[in-house]
Wavefront OBJ file of the C-alpha trace (Angstrom):
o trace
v 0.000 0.000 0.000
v 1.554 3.412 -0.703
v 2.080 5.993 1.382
v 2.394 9.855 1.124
v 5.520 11.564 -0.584
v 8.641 10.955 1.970
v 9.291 14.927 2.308
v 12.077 14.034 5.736
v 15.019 11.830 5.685
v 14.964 9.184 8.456
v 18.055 9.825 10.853
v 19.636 6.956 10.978
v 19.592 7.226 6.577
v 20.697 10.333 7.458
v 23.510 9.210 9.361
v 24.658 6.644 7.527
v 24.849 8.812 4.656
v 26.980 11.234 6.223
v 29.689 8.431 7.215
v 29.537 7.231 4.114
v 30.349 10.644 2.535
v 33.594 11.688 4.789
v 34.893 8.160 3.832
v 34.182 9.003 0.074
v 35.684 11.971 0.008
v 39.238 11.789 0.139
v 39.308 8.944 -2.323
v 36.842 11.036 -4.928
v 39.194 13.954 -4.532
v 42.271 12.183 -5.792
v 40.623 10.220 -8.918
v 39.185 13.124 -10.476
v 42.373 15.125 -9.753
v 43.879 12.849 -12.231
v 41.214 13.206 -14.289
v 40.730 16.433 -14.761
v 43.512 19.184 -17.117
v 46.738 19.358 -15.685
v 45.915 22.818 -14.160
v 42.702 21.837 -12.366
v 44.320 18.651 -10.969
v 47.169 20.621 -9.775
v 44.780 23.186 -8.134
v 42.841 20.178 -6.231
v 45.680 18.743 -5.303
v 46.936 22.106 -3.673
v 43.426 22.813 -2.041
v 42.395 18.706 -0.759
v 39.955 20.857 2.426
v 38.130 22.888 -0.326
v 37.632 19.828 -2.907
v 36.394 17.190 -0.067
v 34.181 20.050 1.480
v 32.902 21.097 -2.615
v 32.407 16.931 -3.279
v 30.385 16.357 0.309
v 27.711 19.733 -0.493
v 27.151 18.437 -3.891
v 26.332 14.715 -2.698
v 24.539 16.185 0.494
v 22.365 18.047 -1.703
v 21.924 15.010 -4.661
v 20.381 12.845 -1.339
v 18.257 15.911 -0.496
v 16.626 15.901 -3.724
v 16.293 12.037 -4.080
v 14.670 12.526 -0.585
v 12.157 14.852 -1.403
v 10.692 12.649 -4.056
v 11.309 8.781 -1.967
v 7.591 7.256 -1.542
v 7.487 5.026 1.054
v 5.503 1.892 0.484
v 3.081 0.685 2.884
v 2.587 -2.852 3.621
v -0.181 -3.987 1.278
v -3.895 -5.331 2.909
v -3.792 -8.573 4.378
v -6.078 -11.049 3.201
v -9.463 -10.797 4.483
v -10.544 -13.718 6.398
v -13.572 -16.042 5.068
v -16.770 -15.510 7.567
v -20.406 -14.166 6.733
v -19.098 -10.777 6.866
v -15.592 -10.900 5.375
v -16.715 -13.119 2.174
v -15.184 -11.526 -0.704
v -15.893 -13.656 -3.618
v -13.031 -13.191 -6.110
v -12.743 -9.301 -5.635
v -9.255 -8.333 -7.333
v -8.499 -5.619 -4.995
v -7.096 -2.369 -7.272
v -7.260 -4.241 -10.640
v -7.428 -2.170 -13.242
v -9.906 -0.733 -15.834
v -9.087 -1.505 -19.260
v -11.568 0.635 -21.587
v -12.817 -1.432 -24.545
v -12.145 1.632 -26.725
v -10.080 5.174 -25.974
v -12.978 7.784 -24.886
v -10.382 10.629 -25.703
v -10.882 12.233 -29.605
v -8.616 14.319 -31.053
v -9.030 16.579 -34.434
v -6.112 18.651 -34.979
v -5.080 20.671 -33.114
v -1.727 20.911 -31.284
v -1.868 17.975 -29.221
v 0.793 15.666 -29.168
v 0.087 12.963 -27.045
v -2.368 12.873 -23.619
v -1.894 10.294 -20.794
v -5.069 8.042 -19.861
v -6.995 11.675 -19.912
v -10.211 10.144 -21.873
v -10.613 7.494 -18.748
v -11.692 10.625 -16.996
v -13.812 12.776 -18.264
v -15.115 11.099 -21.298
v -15.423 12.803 -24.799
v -12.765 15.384 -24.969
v -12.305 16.988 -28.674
v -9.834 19.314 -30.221
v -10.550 21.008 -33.292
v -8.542 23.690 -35.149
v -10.202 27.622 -34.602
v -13.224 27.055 -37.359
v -13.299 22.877 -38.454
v -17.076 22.218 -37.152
v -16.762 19.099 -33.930
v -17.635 16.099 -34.482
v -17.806 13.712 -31.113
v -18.773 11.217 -33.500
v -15.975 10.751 -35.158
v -13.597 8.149 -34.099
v -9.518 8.800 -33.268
v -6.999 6.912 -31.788
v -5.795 8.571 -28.229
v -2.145 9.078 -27.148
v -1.757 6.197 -24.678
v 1.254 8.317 -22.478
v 3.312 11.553 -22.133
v 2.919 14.958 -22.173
v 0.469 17.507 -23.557
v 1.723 20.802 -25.641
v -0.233 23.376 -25.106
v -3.811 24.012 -27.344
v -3.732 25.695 -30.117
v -7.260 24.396 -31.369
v -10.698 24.271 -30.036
v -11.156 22.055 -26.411
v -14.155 20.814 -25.241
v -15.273 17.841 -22.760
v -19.330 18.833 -23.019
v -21.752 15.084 -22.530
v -23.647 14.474 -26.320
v -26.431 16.570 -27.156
v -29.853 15.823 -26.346
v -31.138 15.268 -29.393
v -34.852 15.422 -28.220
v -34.706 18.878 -26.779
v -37.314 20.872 -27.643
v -38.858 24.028 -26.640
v -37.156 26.748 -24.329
v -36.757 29.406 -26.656
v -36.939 32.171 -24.429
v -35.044 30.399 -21.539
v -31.945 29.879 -24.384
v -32.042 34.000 -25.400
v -32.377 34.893 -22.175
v -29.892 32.745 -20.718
v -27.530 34.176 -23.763
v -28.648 38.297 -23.004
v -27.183 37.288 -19.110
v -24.002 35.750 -19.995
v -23.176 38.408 -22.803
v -24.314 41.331 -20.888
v -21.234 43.545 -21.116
v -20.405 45.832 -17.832
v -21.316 42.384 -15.616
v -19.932 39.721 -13.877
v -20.172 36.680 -16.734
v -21.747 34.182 -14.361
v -25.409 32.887 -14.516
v -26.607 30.312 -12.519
v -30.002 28.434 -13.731
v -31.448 27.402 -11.032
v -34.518 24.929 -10.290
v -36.346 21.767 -8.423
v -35.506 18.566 -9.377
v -36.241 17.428 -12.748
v -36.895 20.463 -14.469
v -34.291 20.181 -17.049
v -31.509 22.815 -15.816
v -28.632 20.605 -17.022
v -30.322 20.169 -20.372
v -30.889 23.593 -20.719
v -27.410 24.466 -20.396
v -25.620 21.580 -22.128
v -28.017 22.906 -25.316
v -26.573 26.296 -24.865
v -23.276 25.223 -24.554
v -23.448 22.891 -27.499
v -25.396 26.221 -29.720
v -22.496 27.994 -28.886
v -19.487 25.997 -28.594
v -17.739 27.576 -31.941
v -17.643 31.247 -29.858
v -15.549 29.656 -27.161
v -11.910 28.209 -28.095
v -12.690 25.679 -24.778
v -15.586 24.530 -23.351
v -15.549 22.699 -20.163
v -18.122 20.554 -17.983
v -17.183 20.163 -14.389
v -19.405 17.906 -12.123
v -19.533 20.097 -9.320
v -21.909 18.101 -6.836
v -18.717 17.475 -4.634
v -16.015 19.596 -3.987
v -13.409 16.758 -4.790
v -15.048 15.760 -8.062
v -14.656 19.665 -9.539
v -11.146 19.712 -8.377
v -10.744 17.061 -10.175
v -12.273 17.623 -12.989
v -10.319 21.315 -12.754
v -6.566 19.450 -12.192
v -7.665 17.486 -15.530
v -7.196 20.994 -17.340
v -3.951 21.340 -16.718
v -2.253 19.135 -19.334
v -4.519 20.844 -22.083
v -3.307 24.133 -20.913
v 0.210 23.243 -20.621
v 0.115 23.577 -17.183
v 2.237 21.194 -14.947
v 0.606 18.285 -13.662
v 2.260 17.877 -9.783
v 1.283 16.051 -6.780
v -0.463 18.375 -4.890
v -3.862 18.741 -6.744
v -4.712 21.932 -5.002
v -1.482 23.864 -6.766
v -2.343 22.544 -10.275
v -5.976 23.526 -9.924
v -4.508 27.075 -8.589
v -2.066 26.829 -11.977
v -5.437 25.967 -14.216
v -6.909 28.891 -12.938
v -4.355 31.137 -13.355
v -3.635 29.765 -16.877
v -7.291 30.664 -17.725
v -7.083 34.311 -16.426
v -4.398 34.477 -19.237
v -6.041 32.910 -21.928
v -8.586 35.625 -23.873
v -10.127 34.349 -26.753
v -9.251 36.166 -30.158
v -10.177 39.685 -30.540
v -10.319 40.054 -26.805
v -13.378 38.135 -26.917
v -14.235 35.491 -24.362
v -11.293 32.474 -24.226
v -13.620 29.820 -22.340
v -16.973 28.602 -20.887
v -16.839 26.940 -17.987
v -19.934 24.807 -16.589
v -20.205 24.160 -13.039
v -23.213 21.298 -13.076
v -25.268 20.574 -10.178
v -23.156 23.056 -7.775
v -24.616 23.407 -4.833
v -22.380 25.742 -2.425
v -21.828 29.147 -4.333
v -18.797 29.931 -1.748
v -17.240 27.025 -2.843
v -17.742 27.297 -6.745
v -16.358 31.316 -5.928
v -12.824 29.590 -5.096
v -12.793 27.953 -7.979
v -13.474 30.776 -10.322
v -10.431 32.179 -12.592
v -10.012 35.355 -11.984
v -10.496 38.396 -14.189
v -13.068 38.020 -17.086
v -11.203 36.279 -19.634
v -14.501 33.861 -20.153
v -17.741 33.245 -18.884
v -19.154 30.709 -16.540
v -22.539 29.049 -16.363
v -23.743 26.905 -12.915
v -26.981 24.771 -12.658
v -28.044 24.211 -9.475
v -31.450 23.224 -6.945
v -30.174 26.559 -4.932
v -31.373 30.057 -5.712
v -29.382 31.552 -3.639
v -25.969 32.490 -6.210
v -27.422 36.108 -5.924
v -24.115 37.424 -4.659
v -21.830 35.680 -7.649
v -24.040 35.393 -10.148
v -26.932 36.455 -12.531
v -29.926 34.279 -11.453
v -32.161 32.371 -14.101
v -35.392 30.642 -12.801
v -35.875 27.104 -14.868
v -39.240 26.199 -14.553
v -41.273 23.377 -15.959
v -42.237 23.032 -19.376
v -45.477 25.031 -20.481
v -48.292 23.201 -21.737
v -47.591 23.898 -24.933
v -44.087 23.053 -25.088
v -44.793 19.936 -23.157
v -47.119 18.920 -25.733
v -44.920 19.579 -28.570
v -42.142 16.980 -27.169
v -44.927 14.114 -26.770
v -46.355 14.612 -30.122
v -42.546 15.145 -32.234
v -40.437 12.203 -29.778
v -43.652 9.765 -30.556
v -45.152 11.019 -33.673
v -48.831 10.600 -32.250
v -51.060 13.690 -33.651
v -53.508 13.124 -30.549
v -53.567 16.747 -28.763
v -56.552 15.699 -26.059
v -53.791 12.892 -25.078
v -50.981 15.196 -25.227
v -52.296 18.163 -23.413
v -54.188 15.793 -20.681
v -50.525 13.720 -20.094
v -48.864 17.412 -19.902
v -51.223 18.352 -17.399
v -50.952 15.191 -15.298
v -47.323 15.362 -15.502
v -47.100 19.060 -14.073
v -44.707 19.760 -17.431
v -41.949 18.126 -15.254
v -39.780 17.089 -18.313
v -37.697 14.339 -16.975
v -41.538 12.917 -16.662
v -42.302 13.817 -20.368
v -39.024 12.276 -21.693
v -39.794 9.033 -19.850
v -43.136 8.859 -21.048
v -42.571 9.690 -25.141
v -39.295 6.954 -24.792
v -42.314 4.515 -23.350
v -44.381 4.880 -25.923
v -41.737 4.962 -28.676
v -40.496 1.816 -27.277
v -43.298 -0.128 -26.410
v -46.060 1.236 -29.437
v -48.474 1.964 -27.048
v -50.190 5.455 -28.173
v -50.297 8.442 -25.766
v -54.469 7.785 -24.632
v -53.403 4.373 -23.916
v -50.136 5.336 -21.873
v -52.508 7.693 -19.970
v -54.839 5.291 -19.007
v -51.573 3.002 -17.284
v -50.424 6.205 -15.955
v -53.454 7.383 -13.888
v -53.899 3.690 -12.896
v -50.497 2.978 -11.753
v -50.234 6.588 -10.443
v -53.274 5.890 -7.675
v -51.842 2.552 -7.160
v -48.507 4.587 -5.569
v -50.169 7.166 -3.801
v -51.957 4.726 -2.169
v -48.729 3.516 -0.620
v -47.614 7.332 0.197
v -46.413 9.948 -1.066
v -42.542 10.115 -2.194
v -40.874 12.685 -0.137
v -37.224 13.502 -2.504
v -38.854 12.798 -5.745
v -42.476 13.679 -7.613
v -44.784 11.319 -7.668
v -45.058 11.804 -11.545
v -41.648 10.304 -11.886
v -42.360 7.586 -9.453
v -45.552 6.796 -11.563
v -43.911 6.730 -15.287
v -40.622 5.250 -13.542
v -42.486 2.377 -12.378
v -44.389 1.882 -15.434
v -41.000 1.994 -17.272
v -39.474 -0.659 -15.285
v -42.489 -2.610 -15.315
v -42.344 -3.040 -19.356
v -38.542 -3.416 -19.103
v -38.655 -6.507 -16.464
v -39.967 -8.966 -19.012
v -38.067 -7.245 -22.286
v -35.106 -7.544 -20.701
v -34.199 -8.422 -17.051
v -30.755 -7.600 -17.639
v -31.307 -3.901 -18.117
v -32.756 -3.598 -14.512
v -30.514 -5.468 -13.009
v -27.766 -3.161 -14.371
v -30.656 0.179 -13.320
v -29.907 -1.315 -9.872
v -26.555 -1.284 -10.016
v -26.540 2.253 -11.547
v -28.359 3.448 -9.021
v -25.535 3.100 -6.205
v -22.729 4.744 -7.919
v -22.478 8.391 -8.803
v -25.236 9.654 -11.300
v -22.314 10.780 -14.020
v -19.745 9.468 -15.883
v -20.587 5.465 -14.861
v -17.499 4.020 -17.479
v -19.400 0.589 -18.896
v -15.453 -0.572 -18.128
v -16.297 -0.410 -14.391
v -18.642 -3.524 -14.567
v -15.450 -5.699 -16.347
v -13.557 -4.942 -13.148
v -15.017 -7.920 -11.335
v -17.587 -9.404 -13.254
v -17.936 -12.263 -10.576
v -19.494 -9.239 -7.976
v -22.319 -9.248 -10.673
v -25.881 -11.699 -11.048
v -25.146 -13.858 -13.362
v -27.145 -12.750 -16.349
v -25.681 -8.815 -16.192
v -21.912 -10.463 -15.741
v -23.013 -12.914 -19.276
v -23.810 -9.745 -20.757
v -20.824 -7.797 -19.469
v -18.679 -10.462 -21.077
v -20.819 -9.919 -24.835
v -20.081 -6.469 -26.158
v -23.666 -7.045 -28.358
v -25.482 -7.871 -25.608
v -24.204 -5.425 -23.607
v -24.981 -2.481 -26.189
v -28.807 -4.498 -26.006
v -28.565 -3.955 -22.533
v -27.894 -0.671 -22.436
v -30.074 0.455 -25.176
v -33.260 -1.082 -23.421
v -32.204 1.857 -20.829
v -31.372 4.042 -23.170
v -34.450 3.761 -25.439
v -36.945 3.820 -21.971
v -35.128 7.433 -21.616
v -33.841 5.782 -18.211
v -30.419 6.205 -18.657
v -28.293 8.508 -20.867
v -25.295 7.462 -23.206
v -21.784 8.940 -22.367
v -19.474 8.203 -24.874
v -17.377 4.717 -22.987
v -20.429 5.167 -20.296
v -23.534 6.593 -18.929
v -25.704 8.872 -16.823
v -28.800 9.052 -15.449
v -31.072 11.596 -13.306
v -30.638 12.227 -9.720
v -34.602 11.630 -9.295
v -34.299 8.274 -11.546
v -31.971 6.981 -9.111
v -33.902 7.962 -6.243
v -37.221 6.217 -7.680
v -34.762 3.034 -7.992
v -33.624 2.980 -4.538
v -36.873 3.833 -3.452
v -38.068 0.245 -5.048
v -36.397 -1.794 -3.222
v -36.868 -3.466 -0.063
v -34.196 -2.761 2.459
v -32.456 -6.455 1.961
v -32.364 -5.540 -1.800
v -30.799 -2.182 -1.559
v -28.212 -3.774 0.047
v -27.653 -6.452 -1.693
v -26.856 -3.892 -4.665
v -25.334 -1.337 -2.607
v -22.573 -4.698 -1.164
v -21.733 -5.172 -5.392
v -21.604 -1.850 -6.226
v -18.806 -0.861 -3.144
v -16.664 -3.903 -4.496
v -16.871 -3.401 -8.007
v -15.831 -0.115 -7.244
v -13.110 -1.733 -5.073
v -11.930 -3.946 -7.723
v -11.354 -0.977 -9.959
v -9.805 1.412 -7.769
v -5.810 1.849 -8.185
v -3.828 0.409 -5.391
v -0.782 2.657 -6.725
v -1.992 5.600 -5.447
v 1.603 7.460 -5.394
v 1.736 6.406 -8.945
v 0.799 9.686 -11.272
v -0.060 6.566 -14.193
v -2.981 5.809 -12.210
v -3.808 9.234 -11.301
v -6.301 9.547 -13.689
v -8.060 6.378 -13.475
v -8.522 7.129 -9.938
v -9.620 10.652 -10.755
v -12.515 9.235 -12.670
v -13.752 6.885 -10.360
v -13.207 8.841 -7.295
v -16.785 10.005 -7.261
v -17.803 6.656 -7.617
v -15.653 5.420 -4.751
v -17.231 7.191 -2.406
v -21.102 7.556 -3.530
v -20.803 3.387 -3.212
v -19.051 3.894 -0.006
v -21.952 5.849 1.091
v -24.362 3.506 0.420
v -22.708 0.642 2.055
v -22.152 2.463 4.837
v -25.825 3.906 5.396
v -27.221 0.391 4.628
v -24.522 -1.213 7.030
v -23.180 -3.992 4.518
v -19.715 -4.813 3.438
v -18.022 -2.748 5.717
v -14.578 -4.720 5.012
v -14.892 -3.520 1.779
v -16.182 -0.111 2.416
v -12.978 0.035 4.896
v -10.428 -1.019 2.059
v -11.806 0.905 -0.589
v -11.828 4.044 1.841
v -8.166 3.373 2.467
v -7.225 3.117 -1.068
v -9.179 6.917 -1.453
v -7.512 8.303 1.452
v -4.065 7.155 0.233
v -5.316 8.678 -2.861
v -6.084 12.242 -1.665
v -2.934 12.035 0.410
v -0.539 12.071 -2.643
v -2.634 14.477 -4.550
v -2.177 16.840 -1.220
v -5.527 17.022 -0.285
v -4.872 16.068 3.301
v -8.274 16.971 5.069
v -10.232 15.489 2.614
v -7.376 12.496 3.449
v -8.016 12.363 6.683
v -12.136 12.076 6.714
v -11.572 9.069 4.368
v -8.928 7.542 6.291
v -11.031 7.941 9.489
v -13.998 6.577 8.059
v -12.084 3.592 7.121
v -10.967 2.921 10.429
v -14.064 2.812 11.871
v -15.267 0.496 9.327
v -12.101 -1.950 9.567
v -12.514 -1.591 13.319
v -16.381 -2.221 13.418
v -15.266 -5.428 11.083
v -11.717 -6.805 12.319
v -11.544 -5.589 15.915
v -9.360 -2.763 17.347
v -6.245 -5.541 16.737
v -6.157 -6.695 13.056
v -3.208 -5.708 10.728
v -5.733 -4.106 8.057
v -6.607 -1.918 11.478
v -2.850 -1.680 11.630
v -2.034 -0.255 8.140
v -5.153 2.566 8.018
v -4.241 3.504 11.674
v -0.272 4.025 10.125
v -1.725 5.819 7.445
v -3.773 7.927 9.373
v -0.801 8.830 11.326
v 0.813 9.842 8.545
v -1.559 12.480 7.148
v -1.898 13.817 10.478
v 1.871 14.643 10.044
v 1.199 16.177 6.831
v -1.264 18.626 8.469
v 1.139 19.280 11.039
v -0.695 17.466 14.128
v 2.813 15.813 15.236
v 1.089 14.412 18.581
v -2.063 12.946 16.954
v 0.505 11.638 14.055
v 2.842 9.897 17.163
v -0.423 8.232 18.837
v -1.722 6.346 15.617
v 1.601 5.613 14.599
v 2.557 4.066 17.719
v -0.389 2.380 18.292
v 0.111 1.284 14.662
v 3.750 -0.225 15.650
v 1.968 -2.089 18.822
v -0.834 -3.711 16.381
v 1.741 -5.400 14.153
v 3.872 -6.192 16.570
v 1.325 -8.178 18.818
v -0.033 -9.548 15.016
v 2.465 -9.711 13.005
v 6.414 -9.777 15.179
v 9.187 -7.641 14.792
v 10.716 -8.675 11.743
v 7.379 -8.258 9.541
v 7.718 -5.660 6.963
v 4.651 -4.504 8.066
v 5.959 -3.955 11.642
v 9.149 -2.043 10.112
v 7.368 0.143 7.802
v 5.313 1.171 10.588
v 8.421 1.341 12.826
v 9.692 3.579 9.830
v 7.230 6.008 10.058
v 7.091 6.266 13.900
v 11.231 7.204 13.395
v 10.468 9.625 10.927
v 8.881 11.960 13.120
v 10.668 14.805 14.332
l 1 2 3 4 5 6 7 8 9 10 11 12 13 14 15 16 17 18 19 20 21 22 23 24 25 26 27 28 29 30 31 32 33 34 35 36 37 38 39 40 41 42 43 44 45 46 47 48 49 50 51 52 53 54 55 56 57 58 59 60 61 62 63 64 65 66 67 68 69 70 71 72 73 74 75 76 77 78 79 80 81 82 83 84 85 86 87 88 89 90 91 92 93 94 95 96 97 98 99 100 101 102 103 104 105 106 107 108 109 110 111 112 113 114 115 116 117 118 119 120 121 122 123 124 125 126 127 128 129 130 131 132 133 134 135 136 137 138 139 140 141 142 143 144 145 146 147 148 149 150 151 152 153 154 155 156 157 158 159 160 161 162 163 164 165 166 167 168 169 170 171 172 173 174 175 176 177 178 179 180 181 182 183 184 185 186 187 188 189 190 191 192 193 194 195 196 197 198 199 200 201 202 203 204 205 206 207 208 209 210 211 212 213 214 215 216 217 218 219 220 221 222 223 224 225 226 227 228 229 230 231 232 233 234 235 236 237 238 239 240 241 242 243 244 245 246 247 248 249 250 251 252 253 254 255 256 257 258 259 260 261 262 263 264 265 266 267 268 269 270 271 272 273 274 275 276 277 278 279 280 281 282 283 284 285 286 287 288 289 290 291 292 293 294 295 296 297 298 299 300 301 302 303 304 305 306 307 308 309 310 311 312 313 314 315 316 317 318 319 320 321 322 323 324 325 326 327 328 329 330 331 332 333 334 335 336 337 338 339 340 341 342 343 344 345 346 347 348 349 350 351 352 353 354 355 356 357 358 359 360 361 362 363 364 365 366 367 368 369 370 371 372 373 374 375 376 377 378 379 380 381 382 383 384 385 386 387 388 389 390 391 392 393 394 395 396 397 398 399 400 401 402 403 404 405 406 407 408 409 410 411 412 413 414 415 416 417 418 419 420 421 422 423 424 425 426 427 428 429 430 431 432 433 434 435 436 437 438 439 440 441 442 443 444 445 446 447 448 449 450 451 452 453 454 455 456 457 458 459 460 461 462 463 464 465 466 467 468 469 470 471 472 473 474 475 476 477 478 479 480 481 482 483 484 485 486 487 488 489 490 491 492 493 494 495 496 497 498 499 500 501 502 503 504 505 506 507 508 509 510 511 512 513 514 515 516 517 518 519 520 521 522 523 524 525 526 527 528 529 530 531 532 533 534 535 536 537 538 539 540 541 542 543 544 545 546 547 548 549 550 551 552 553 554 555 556 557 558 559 560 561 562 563 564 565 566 567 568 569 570 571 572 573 574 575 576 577 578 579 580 581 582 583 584 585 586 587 588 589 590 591 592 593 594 595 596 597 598 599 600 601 602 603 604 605 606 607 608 609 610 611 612 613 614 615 616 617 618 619 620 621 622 623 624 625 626 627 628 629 630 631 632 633 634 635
């Protein structure tokens, strides 16, 4: 298991060392006298003091600089032992994700070659300044090195919607705010649940993404998962990737504040989706007005950083123009009584036109299921974190899908525990064996699985990604909501260890920076789940490690720390207070306490780290002298 960037030699290294150097010295001085022209030799020869003291600075300082970039490796997990609550199956713990296909595209552009960056956040394009984008089009990805910096067009948005419809006034106003010279060029739509903020703004993104020489979508639910999304910047900027993920998000910034577009006009559009905290998005804001930034959000309040835009639900006439274009019905009385019923919640509408698409079933005959299966759930109360509407056209979805195909809600399940973005199909070949049978057949069938998917897809449950998918925040919620408390689970116990299976082990290894990036959101959304439904807290404990480490070499210490103490108290709820897994989070722990300067704290864990593996594992373990190691290391 890895452990944080070794930034203090140990003292008995140190010692030896210096030995080591004084022996060195005299010998080094007379070989390169004779070495060296006759006039230097003769100088060195004169001045033996001044060469030995010249030789030991420039080997003191050599070891200084190997010593500020020494990991030291942590003892890896021990092997969990078999029992009702340890039982693992055949969980690869860290094994990597291999994407079927690259999910980075390149057109032109400068670009010379990008490491693992289209693992992370999915379809990123360059284009030269006026060659139209195409996601569509296939290109082969870099597999390592480094990035020049962008000459061309950059942009990460999610596909198009291509059923959007309606919103005309919502698009020019949305464009009159964000152009408005002599203003801040922020606007934040804001809305319930459901409304369609996101695919408001990914339409106006997409209208306008030849203004803009980048475009960039940031999942800003958490604050580590637009940080991350941020840090991934950096190569395309030309911005040094380092360790500590807070200075290369600083350096992104920075790099943005100096990157106008031409003509002085705007150089970038950020989007901040599904932010919730406007103090936090401020602090990620470049500074100056070198681009514009749009933020969709459930929270009005972005009054003090942004222009406010109200998203609302469809009107009754829009909402009757997507039922009768998506399903090509021409009966209005249907439409206009489903629009009602619905409330012109479009998440709602969508679901109910990709029904009826899917199934044949015209919109009077839909409505008759709906009100039917809609008094049927308010008869067993009232949803409280989701409308009823998209319980009722959920269930009815899901209801046609269970005996077309099986496998599709099994995988809706599954979906439904990890984070509602950027779900790589890859994840699911991580540990196929953590999956019911028929979902890990398909998994294994690239036809089937592209079946599979579609059934979702075409039921407008679930939304392609290029490599993955998406799906609403209320969809999921409806899911969960499903199931009885043994089932969620069971599903929330696969999802932690598929997750677990997938996450990097390496986590002081930059190569798997990115893969961990991209399923850091994941990590801990599953983690959640477990953890609120008290299953697989082994699991949860290991794969909470594995994010701490994580954090910890990307210098996010705090963040470190929560993880790392969350994982303790899962290993120790599990294991006891004495098992060496206890042993090796407890070391870890210590050590980001050092990093944040709590020396004391850092001592306790670390000794009581030393006492676990000594009492478990002797004094000779390398588990015992690793910890030992970082006990010494103190000052």
């Amino acid at each position: 298991m890895p452990a944080p960037l070794t930034r203090r030699p140990g003292l008995r290294l140190a010692g030896w060392l210096a030995g080591l150097l004084l022996i060195l010295v005299g010998v080094a001085t007379n070989l390169v006298s004779d070495q060296l022209p006759e006039a230097w030799g003769d100088w060195i020869k004169a001045h033996p003091i001044q060469t030995g003291i010249g030789f030991a600075l420039l080997a003191l300082v050599a070891v200084g600089l190997g010593e500020r970039i020494q990991r030291r490796q942590a003892p890896a997990e021990p092997a969990i032992p078999a029992g009702p609550t340890a039982t693992q199956g055949s969980v690869v713990a860290g094994g990597d994700v291999h994407q079927s296909e690259p999910r980075t595209e390149f057109h032109g552009g400068s670009i010379e070659t990008l490491a693992s960056f289209g693992t992370v956040y999915g379809n990123v394009t360059v284009t030269p300044p006026g060659t139209p984008t195409q996601p569509g089009t296939p290109a082969a990805a870099a597999a390592s090195g480094q990035v020049a910096p962008v000459g061309g067009r950059v942009s990460n948005l999610p596909p198009p919607n291509p059923d959007f419809t309606g919103r005309h006034d919502l698009l020019e106003q949305l464009h009159r705010d964000l152009t408005n010279r002599g203003r801040a060029a922020v606007v934040a739509a804001h809305g319930l649940g459901g409304v369609g903020k996101t695919q408001l703004v990914l339409a106006y993104a997409h209208e306008h993404s030849e203004e803009y020489p980048l475009v960039w979508w940031i999942p800003a639910e958490t604050d580590l998962g637009a940080i991350s999304a941020l840090a991934a910047l950096a190569p395309l900027l030309g911005v040094r990737v380092e360790a500590d993920q807070e200075a290369t998000v600083t350096a992104v910034l920075q790099a943005l504040a100096q990157r106008p577009g031409p003509d002085g006009e705007p150089g970038w559009l950020l989007v901040f989706d599904n932010a919730e905290d406007p103090q936090r998005v401020r602090r990620l804001l470049p500074p100056g007005a070198t681009g514009r930034v749009l933020i969709t959000s459930r929270n009005p309040a972005w009054g003090g950083l942004a222009r406010r835009l109200k998203v609302d639900v469809l009107s009754e006439d829009e909402a009757v123009e997507l039922l009768l274009d998506r399903t090509g019905s021409t009966d209005r009385g249907a439409a206009v009584a489903l629009a009602r019923e619905l409330d012109g919640l479009p998440l709602a509408l969508a679901q109910v036109a990709g029904h009826c698409e899917q199934t044949g079933l015209s919109l009077a005959e839909y409505l008759d299921a709906y009100r039917r299966r809609h008094q049927e759930l308010l008869a067993k109360g009232q949803p409280v974190d989701y409308p009823a509407t998209v319980a009722t056209t959920w269930q009815l979805s899901v209801d046609k899908l269970a005996g077309r195909s099986p496998t599709a809600v099994q995988l809706l399940h599954l979906a439904a525990f990890l984070a509602p973005e950027g779900i790589p199909l890859s994840l699911l070949a991580a540990d196929p064996q953590q999956l019911p049978e028929e979902l890990a057949a398909a998994v294994q069938d690239e036809a089937t699985l592209e079946e599979t998917v579609g059934a979702l897809v075409g039921l407008s449950l679930v939304a392609r990604e290029r490599g993955g998918l998406r799906l609403h925040r209320l969809v999921q919620a409806a899911t969960r909501a499903s199931l009885t408390a043994d089932q969620a689970a069971h599903w929330a116990k696969r999802a932690v260890r598929l997750v677990k299976a997938a996450f990097p082990t390496s986590a002081d290894d930059p190569q798997s920076w990115p893969q961990a990036a991209g399923l850091l959101v994941h990590a801990l959304t599953a983690a959640d789940h477990a953890d609120t439904r008290q299953t697989a807290p082994d699991t949860t404990g290991a794969l909470l490690n594995q994010v701490g480490l994580y954090l910890e070499c990307r210098g996010e210490f705090t963040a470190g720390r929560e993880q790392l103490e969350r994982a303790l108290r899962l290993k120790e709820a599990a294991y006891g207070p004495d098992h060496p897994g206890v042993a090796i989070t407890v070391g870890s722990l210590g050590s980001v306490l050092r990093e944040l300067g709590e020396l004391s704290a850092a001592r306790e864990q670390l000794e009581r780290a030393v006492g676990i593996c000594h009492r478990t594992r002797g004094s000779e373990h390398p588990d015992t002298r690793w910890a030992q190691r970082q006990l010494d290391d103190l000052p």
